[in-house]
C-alpha positions in Angstrom: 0.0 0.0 0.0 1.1 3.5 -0.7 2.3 5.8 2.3 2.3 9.1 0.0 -0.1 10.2 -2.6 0.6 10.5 -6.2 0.0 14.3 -6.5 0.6 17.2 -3.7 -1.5 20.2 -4.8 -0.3 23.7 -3.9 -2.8 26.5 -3.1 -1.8 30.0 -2.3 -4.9 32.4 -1.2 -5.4 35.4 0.3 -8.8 37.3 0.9 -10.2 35.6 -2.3 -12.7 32.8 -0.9 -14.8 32.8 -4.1 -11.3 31.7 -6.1 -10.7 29.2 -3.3 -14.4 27.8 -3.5 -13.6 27.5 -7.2 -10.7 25.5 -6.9 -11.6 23.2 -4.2 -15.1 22.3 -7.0 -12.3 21.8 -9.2 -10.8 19.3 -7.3 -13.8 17.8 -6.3 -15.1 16.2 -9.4 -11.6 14.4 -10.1 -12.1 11.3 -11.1 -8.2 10.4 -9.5 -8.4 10.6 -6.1 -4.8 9.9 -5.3 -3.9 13.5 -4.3 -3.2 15.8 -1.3 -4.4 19.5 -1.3 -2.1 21.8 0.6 -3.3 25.7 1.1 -1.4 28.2 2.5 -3.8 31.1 3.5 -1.9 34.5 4.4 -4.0 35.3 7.3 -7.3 35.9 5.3 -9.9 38.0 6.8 -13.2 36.7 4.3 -14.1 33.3 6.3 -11.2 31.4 4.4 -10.7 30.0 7.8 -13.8 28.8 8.3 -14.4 27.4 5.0 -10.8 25.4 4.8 -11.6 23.8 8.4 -14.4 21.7 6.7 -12.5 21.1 3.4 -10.3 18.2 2.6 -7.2 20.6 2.4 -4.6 20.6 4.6 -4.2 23.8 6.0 -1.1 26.3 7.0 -2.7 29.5 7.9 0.5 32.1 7.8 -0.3 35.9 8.2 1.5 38.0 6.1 3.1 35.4 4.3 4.4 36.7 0.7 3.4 34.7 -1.7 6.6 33.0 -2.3 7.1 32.5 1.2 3.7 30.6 1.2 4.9 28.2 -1.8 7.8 27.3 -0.1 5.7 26.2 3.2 3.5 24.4 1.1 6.6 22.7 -1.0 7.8 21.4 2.8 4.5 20.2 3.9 4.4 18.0 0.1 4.5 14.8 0.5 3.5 13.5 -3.5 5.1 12.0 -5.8 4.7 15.4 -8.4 3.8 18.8 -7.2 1.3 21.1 -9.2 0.6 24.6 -7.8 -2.6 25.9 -8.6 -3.6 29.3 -7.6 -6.6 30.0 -5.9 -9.4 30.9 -8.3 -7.5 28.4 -11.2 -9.1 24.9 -12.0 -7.7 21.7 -13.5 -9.2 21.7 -16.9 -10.9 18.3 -16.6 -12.5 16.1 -14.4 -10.2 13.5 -15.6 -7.0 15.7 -16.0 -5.3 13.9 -12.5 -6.0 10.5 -14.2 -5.0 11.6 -17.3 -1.8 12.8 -16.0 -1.4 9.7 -14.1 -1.5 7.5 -17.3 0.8 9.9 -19.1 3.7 9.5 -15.9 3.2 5.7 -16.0 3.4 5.3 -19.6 6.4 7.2 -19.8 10.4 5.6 -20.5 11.2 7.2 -17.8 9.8 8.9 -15.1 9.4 12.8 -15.9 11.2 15.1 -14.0 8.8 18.2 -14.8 5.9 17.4 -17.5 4.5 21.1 -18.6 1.2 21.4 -20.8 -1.4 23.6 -22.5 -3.9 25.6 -20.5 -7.5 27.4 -20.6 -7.8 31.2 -20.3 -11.7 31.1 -20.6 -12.7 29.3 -23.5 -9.7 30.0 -25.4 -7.4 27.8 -25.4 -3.9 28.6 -24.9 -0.6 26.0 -26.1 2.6 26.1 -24.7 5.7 27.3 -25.9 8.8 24.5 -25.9 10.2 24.6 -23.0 13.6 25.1 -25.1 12.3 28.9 -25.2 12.7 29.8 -21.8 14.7 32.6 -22.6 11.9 34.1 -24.0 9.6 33.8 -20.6 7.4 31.6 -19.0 6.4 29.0 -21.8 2.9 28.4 -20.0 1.5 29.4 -17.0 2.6 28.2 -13.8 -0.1 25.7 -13.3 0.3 24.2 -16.1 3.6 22.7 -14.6 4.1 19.4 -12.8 7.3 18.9 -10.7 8.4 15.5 -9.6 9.1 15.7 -6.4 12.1 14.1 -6.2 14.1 15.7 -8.6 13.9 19.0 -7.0 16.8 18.3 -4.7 16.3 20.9 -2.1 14.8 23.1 -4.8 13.1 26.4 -3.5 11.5 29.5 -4.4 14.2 32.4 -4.4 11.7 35.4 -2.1 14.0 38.1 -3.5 11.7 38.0 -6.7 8.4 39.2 -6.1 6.8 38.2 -9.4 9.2 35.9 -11.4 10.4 33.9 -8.8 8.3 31.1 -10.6 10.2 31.7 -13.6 13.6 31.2 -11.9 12.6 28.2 -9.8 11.5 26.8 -13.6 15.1 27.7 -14.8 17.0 26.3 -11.9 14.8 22.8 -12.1 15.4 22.8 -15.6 19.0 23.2 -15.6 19.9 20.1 -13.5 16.8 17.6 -14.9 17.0 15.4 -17.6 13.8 13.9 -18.3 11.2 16.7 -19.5 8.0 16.1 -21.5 5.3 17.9 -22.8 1.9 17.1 -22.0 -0.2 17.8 -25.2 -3.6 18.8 -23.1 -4.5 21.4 -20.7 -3.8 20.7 -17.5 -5.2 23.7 -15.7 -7.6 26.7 -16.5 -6.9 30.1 -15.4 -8.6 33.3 -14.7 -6.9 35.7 -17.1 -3.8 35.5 -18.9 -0.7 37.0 -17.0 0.6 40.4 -18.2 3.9 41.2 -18.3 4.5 44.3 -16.0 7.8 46.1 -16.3 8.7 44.7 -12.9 8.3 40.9 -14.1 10.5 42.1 -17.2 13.1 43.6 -15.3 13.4 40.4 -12.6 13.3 38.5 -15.7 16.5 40.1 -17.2 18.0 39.8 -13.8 17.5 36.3 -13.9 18.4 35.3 -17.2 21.7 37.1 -16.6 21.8 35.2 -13.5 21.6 31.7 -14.6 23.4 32.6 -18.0 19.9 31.5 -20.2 20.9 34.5 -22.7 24.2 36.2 -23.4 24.3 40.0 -22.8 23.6 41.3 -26.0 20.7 38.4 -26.0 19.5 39.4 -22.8 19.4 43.4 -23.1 17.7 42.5 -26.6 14.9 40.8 -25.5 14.4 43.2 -22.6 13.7 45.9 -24.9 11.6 43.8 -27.3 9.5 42.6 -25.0 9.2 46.3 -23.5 8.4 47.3 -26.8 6.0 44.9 -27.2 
């Protein structure tokens, strides 16, 4: 029998109950059961509390808690075999997409380090770039990313980066796996699609320098294009 579940599910909320309420119906109708839901809830003040004492999820209730901070406590408390994080007020696209993702791992060579897919902004649906584009930004959202566990090695998010610090925990995992496949479905839907803000951009260039994804000239380049943009 196993002693840890096949998927550990990330929530990070704050003050947004309706998202939450979303999420958790998402979760819900799965049709693979074989998962943990872990939600961190930055001290919420809307009857989060309330609501995640008679829920399934496990909950860390951490006041003031940035973001980041929160996705790190909810990466300790993990105890599954892959890690998705899925905001509050984001879904997984289909009842089934757990069990799909179940039969895509097993049916795999070799187990995947990080599997990454397409995603729903609405009705529209939204494919991924190859993940061999990094350099040009997140190649889908952030839920629509799947960690194994362990292959993270001690993997956390770096809290100096208050808005791309998913981006540079994607760099750093992809740097040291080998084993990365592309999950040709949605895996998750989102609210809206993420906009760029000149802060993201800038932590963005930072980071890229950082982990040597693009050269200088490469890097100052797409800093202005995508500014320009």
């Amino acid at each position: 029998m196993r002693e840890n579940p096949v998927f550990s599910i990330i929530t990070v909320t704050h003050n947004n109950l309706p998202g939450l309420q979303k999420t958790d119906r998402s979760l819900k109708l799965q049709s693979f059961r074989d998962f943990e839901w872990i939600v961190i809830d930055g001290g919420s003040a809307d009857g989060t509390g309330g609501f995640l004492t008679h829920s399934n999820a496990s909950a860390i209730n951490r006041e003031g808690c940035s973001k980041y901070d929160a996705m790190n406590l909810g990466l300790a408390r993990a105890s599954g075999d892959y890690v998705l994080f899925l905001d509050a007020g984001s879904k997984l696209a289909f009842a089934n997409t757990l069990a799909r993702l179940h039969n895509f791992i097993r049916s795999a060579r070799k187990a995947p380090d990080f599997i990454y897919g397409d995603s729903l902004e609405g009705e529209t649906y939204k494919s991924a770039r190859a993940h061999t584009q990094l350099r040009l930004g997140m190649f889908t959202p952030h839920p629509a990313m799947v960690y194994r566990r362990g292959a993270l090695n001690g993997l956390s998010f770096n809290v100096q980066y208050k808005i791309a610090a998913d981006y540079d925990f994607t760099a750093r995992m992809l740097q040291h796996v080998k084993h990365v496949d592309y999950y040709p479905l949605p895996v998750c839907t989102v609210e809206r699609s993420q906009q760029k803000s000149r802060a993201a951009r800038g932590e963005q260039f930072l980071i890229r320098g950082r982990l040597k994804i693009a050269g200088p000239l490469q890097n100052t380049a797409l800093y202005l294009l995508q500014t320009a943009a």
